[in-house]
C-alpha positions in Angstrom: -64.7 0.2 14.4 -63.4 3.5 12.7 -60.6 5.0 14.9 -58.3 7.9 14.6 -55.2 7.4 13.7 -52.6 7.3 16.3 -48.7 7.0 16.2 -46.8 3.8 16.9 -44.4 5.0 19.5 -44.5 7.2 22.7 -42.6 10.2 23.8 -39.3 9.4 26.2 -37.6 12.9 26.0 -38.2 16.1 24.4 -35.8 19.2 23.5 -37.0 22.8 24.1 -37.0 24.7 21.7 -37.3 28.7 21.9 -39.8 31.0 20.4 -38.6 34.4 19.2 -40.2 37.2 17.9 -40.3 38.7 14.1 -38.2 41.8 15.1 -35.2 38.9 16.3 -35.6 36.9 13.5 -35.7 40.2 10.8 -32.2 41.2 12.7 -31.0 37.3 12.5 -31.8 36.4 8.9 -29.8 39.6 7.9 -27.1 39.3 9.7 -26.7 35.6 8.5 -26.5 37.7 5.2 -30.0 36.1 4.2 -28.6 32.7 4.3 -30.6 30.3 6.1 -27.7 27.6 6.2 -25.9 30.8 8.7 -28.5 30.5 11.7 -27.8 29.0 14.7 -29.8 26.3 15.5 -31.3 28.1 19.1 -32.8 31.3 16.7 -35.1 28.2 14.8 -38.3 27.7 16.1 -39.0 24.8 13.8 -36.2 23.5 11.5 -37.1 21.6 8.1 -33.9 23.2 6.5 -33.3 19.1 5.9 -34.6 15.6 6.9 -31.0 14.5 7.0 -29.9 13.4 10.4 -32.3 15.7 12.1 -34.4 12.5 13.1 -35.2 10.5 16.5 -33.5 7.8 17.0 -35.6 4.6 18.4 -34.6 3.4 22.0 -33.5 -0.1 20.3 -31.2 2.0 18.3 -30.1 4.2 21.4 -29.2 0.6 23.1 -27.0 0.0 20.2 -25.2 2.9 20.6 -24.2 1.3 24.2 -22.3 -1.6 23.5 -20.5 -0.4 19.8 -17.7 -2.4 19.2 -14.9 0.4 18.1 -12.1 -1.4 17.3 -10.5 -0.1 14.6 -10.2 -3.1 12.4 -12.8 -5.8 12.1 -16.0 -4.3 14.3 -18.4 -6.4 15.4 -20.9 -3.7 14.7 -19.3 -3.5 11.1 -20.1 -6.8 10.2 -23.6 -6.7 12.0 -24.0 -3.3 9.4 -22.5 -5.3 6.4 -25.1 -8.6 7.3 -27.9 -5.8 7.8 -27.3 -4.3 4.4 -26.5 -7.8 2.5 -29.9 -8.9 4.0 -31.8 -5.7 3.2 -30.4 -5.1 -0.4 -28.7 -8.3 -2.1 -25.7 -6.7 -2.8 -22.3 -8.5 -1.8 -19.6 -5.7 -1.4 -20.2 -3.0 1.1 -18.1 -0.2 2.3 -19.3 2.5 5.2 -18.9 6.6 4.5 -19.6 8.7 7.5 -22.5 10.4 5.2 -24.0 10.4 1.5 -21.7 12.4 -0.5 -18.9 10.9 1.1 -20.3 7.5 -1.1 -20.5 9.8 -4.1 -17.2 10.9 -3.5 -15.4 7.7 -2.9 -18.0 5.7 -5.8 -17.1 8.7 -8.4 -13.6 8.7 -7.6 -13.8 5.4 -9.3 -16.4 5.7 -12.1 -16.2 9.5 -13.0 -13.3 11.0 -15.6 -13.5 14.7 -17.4 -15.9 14.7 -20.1 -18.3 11.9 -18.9 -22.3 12.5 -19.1 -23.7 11.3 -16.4 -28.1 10.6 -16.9 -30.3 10.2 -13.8 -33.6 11.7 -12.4 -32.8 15.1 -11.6 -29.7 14.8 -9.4 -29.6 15.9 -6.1 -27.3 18.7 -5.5 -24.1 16.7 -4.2 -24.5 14.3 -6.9 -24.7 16.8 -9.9 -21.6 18.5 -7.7 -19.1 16.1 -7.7 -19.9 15.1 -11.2 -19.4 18.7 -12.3 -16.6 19.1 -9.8 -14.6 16.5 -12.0 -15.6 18.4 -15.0 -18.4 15.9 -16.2 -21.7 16.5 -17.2 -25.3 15.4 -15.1 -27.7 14.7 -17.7 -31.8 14.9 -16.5 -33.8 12.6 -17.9 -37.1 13.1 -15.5 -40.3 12.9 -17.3 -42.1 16.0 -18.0 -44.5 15.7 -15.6 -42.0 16.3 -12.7 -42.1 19.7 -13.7 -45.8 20.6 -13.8 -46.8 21.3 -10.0 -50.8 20.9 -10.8 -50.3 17.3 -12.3 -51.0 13.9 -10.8 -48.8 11.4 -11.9 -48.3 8.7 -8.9 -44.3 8.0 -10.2 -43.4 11.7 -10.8 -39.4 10.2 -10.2 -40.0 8.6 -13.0 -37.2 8.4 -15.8 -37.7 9.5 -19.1 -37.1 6.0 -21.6 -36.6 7.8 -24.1 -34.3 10.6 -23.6 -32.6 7.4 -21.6 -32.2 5.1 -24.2 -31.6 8.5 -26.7 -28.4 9.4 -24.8 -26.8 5.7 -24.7 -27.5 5.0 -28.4 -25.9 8.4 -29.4 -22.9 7.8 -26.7 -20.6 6.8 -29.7 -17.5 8.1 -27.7 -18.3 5.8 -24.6 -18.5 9.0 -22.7 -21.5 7.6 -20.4 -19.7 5.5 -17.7 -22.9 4.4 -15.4 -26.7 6.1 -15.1 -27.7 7.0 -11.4 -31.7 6.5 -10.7 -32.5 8.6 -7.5 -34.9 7.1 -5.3 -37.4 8.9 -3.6 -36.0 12.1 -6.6 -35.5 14.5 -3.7 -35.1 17.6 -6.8 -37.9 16.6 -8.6 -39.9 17.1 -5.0 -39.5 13.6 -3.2 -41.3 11.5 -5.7 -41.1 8.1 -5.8 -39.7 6.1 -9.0 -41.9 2.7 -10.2 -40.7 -1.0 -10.0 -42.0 -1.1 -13.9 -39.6 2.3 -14.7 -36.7 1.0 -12.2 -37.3 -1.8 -14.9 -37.0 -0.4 -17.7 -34.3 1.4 -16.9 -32.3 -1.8 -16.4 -33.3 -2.8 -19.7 -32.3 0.0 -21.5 -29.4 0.0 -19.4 -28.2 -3.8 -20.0 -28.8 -3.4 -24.0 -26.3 -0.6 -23.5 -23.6 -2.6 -20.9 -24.1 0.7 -19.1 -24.0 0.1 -15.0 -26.9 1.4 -12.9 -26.8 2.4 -9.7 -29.2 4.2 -7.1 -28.8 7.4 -5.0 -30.7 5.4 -2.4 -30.7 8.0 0.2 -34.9 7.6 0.7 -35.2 4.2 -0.6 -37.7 3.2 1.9 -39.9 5.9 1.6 -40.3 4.8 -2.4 -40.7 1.2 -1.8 -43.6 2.3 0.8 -44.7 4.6 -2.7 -44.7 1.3 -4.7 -46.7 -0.8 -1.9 -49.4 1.5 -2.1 -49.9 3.2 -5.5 -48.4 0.2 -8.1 -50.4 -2.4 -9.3 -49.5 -6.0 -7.6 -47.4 -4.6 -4.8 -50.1 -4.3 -2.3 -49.7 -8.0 -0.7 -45.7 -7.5 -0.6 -44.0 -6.3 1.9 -41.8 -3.1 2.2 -38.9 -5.3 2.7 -39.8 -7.7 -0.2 -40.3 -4.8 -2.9 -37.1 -3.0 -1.8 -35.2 -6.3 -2.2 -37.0 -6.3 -5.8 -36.1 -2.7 -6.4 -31.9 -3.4 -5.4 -32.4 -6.5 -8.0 -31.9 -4.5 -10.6 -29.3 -2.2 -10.1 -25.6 -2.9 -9.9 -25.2 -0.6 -6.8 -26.0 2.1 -4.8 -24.6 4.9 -2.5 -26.9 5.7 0.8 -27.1 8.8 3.4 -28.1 7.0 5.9 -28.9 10.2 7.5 -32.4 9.8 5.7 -34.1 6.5 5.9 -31.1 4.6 7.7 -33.0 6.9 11.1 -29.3 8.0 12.1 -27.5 11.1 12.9 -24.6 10.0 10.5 -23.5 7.7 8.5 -23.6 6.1 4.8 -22.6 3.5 2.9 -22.0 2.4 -0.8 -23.1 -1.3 -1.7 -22.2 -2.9 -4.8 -22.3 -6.7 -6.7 -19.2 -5.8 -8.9 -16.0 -6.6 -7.0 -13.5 -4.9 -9.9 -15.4 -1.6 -8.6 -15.3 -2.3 -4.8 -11.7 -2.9 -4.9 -11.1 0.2 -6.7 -13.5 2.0 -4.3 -11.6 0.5 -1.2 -8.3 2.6 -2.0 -10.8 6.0 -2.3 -12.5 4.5 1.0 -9.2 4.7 2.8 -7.9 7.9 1.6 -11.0 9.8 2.3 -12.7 8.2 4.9 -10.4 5.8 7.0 -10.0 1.8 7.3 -12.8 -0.5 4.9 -13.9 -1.5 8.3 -15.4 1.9 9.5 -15.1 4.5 6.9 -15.0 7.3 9.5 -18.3 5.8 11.5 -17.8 5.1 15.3 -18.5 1.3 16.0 -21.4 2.7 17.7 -23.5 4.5 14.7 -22.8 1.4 12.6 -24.7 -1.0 15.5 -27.3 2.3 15.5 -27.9 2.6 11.8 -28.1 -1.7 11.7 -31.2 -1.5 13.6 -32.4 2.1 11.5 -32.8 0.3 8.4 -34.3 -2.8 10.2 -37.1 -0.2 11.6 -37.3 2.2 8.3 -38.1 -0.9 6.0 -41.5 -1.6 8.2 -44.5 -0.8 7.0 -46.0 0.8 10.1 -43.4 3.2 10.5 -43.1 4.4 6.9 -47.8 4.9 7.5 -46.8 7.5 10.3 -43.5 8.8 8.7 -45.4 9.7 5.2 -48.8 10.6 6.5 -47.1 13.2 8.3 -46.1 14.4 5.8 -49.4 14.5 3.9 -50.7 15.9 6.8 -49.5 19.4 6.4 -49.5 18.8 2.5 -53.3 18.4 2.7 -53.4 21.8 4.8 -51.7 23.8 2.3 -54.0 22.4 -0.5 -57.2 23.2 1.1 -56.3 26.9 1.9 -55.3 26.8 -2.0 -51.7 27.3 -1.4 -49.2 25.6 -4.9 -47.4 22.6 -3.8 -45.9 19.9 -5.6 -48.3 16.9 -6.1 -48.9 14.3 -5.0 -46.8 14.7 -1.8 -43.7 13.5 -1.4 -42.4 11.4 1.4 -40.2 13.5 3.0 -41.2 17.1 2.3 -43.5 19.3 1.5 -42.7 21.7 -1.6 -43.9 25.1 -1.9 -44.2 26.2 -5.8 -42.4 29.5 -5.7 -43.4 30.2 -9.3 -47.2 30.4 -8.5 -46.8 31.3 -4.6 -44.6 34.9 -5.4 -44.5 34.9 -9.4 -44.4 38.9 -8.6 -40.9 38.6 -7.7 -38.6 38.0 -10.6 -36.6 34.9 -11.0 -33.6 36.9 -11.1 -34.3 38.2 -7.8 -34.5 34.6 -6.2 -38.1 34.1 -5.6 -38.1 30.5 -4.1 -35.7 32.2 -1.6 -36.9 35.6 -1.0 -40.0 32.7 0.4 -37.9 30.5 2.5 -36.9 34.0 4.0 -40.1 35.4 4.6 -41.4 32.0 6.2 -38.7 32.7 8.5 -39.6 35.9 9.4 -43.3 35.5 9.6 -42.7 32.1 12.1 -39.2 31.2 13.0 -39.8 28.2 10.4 -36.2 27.4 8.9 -36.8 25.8 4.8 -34.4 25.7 2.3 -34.5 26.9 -1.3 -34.5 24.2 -4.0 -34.3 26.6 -7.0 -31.4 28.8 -8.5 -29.5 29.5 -6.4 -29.5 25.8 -5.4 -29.0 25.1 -9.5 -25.6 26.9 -9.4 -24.2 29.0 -12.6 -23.6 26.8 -15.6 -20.3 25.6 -15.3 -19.1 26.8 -18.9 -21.0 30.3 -19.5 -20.9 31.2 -16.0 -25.0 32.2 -16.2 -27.0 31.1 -13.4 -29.3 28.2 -14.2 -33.4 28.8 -13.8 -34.7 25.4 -13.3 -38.4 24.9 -14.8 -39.2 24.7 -11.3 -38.6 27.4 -8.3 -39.2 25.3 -5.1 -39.4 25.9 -0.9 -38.6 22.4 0.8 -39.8 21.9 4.0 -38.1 18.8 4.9 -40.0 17.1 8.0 -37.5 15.3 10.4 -38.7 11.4 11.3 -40.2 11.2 14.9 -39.3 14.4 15.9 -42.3 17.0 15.4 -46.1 16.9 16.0 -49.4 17.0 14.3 -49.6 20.7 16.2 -46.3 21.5 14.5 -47.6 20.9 11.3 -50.7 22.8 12.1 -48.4 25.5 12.8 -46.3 25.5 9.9 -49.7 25.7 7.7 -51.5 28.5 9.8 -48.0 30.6 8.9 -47.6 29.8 5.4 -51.7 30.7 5.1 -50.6 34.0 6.5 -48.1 34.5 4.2 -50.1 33.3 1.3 -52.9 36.0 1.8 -50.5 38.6 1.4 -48.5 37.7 -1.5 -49.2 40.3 -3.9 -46.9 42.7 -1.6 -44.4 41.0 -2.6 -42.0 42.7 -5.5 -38.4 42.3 -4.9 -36.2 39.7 -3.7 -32.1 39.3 -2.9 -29.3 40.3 -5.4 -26.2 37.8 -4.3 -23.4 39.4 -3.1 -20.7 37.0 -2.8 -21.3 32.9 -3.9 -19.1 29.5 -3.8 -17.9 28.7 -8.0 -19.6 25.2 -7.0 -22.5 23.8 -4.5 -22.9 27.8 -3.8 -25.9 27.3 -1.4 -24.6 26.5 1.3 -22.4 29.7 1.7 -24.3 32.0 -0.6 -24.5 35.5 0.9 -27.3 37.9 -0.1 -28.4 41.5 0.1 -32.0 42.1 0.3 -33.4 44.6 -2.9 -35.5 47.8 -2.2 -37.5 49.9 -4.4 
C-alpha cells in the first residue's frame, strides 16, 4: 500500500507567532541598521536565521530536564552525558562547553599558536574565527565541486586529497598542528562528507602524524547522508556508521545546539589524554568545573536523550525530507539553490538569484533583506560579509560562492511553512531584474563582523 508520508510525532504545544505587514518590517529591518542578527524575535514571522538551538525538544527530553542532578561537582546527569557520548562516539575523554565555539575555544586554546595553518572543509565562521583570532591561518581544502551550485556531487563536503596531502608534505616548519573535517560542511551549504573521504583523510593524516578532528556540530545528519547515498551503508544503521565515522578521528568539538536537539550546550570528546588534560585547565577558566562546563545538570540529562533521538533513522527521514521539501519547491519554480540539498538548510545562490547587484554591494544580503521584507522570513547571509576582511590587507573577502541560508529548526515548523517560504521567495524571484543596488557597511566588528555589522541601504 502506497501512503503519504506522515511525521513520527504529534503536536503537544505550539507558540504564536505574529504576522506583520511589509510597511512594519521596511521600518524594522532599517532601524536594525539592515542587520538581521538586530530583530527582535516578536517582528519574525518565520525565523531560519539558524538551526542552532531553535529546535523542539522531545517530551522524553522535557522529563529530563525534571529531575537534573545540579550538583556542582560529579552530576549524575554529567556522567549519564559522558556514558551517552562514550557510547555514541568511542571516544574516552569528554568535557561539556555550554555551546560549540566554546569547544573551539577551550580545544584551540590548547592546539592553536601564531602562525599555524589550519586545513579543513571550508570552516564554519567561529572556527575560521578563533583560528584567525590567534593569528593563524584556516586553510580550505573543499573540492571544487562545492562551489559550482548546478553540480551533483552526492559528498559535496568532501575534502580535497590532494591540496590535503599538498599542504602537510610542504609543512617543513611543522606549522600544521591538527586538520579539522566539518561534518555536515555547513559553508560549503550543509553537505555531507563520505566514510571513503573521512578515510582518506585519516590516511593522509596518519602518514603525516598530523591529529584530526571533527567540527561535529551536524554529525547525524551526514551519517543519515552516508546511509542513503554510499555504497554498502544501506543495511547499517545511523548509529553504527557514526560510530565508524568517530573511528577515525582523534576528536571532535560538538554544538549540541544542532543535532544534540537542545537549546544549549556542547561538548569536546577526545582519545588523547595529553590534550584532555591540557583542555581541562581552558575548561575551567572559561567555562566552569570539568563536571559541567557552564551546562545546568538539567540540559546535560536533556542533551543525553537528544543525541539518543538524533542518531535514529526515523527522525533524521522527517528532519531532512523537510528539508528537501521546500528545496524541491524552489527547484521547480527554477529558483538557484545549492544542490543536492543539504540537511539542514536550504541555500539560495545569490550569484545567479540577483547577479544585477554587485558583489561589492552585498548581494547575498541585499536578498536575505528583501526576503524579509517581502514575508517577515528572517535568513542569514553566508557570503562577504560573513567571509570578513582578510586579516593582513584589510580587503574584504568574495567567496566563490554568495549564499542565503535558510536554516530550518528540527520539529518546530510545518509543511505549510515551507510552502510559505517558497510562494515568497517565487515572488521575489519573478521580480529580480529590479534589483540594482544593495548596502554599503557603515560600521563592522575587525573579526566575526556579521553578527554586529551595520548597513546603509544604496540609492541611485
Amino acid at each position: 500500500m502506497n501512503l503519504p508520508y506522515a511525521e513520527p510525532y504529534k503536536t503537544k504545544m505550539v507558540e504564536y507567532i505574529k504576522p506583520s505587514t511589509i510597511e512594519e518590517r521596511r521600518q524594522w529591518i532599517k532601524e536594525a541598521d539592515y542587520n538581521l542578527f538586530n530583530l527582535t524575535s516578536d517582528k519574525v514571522f518565520i525565523d531560519l536565521l539558524t538551526d542552532s538551538g531553535t529546535g523542539a525538544m522531545s517530551d522524553k527530553q522535557w522529563a529530563e530536564m525534571m529531575i537534573g542532578d545540579e550538583s556542582y561537582a560529579g552530576s549524575q546527569s554529567f556522567l549519564k552525558l559522558k556514558e551517552t557520548v562514550k557510547q555514541i562516539t568511542g571516544f574516552s575523554y569528554f568535557l561539556p562547553t555550554h555551546q560549540g565555539r566554546a569547544a573551539e575555544n577551550v580545544l584551540f586554546s590548547v592546539l592553536v599558536k601564531e602562525g599555524n595553518i589550519i586545513p579543513g572543509n571550508s570552516h564554519f565562521d567561529t572556527t575560521k574565527g578563533h583560528i584567525e583570532f590567534r593569528k593563524a591561518t584556516a586553510l580550505d581544502c573543499t573540492i571544487d565541486e562545492a562551489f559550482d551550485t548546478t553540480v551533483y556531487h552526492p559528498f559535496k563536503g568532501n575534502v580535497n586529497i590532494e591540496k590535503l596531502e599538498a599542504a602537510l608534505k610542504n609543512d617543513t616548519e611543522d606549522r600544521i598542528p591538527f586538520v579539522i573535517v566539518t561534518v555536515t560542511c555547513n559553508s560549503a551549504g550543509g553537505q555531507p562528507v563520505s566514510i571513503e573521504n573521512i578515510k582518506q583523510v585519516s590516511e593522509v593524516c596518519k602518514k603525516y602524524d598530523t591529529p584530526l578532528y571533527f567540527d561535529a556540530a551536524r554529525f547525524a545528519e551526514n551519517a543519515y547522508f552516508i546511509k542513503i547515498r554510499e555504497e554498502g551503508y544501506q543495511d547499517k544503521t545511523i548509529k553504527e556508521i557514526v560510530k565508524e565515522m568517530f573511528s577515525y578521528a582523534d576528536g571532535m568539538t560538538m554544538s549540541a545546539k544542532k543535532d544534540g536537539l537542545v537549546n544549549m550546550g556542547g561538548f569536546i570528546a577526545l582519545n588523547n589524554e595529553e590534550v584532555y588534560k591540557k583542555a581541562t585547565v581552558f575548561n575551567i577558566m572559561y567555562e566552569g568545573f570539568i563536571t559541567y562546563g557552564g551546562l545546568n545538570g538539567r540540559d546535560m540529562g536533556a542533551l543525553a536523550v537528544g543525541l539518543d533521538e538524533a542518531t535514529e533513522f526515523d527522525y533524521l527521514e522527517t528532519r531532512i525530507e523537510q528539508v528537501a521539501f521546500l528545496g524541491q519547491q524552489l527547484v521547480d519554480a527554477g529558483i538557484p539553490v545549492q544542490q543536492p540539498f543539504g540537511g539542514h538548510a536550504i541555500f539560495l545562490d545569490a550569484n545567479k538569484f540577483v547577479p544585477t547587484i554587485p558583489r561589492n554591494e552585498y548581494r547575498a544580503q541585499a536578498l536575505a533583506i528583501e526576503l524579509y521584507i517581502a514575508g517577515g522570513i528572517r535568513s542569514v547571509e553566508i557570503g562577504t560579509i560573513l567571509a570578513d576582511r582578510d586579516p593582513f590587507t584589510h580587503k574584504n573577502r568574495y567567496p566563490e560562492l554568495e549564499l542565503v541560508r535558510l536554516a530550518i529548526p528540527r520539529r518546530t515548523y510545518s509543511l505549510n511553512h515551507m510552502r510559505y517560504i517558497a510562494a515568497v521567495l517565487k515572488n521575489i524571484y519573478a521580480s529580480r531584474d529590479q534589483a540594482k543596488r544593495g548596502y554599503k557597511i557603515i560600521d563592522e566588528a575587525p573579526i566575526m563582523r556579521h553578527f554586529t555589522v551595520k548597513l546603509e541601504k544604496l540609492v541611485d
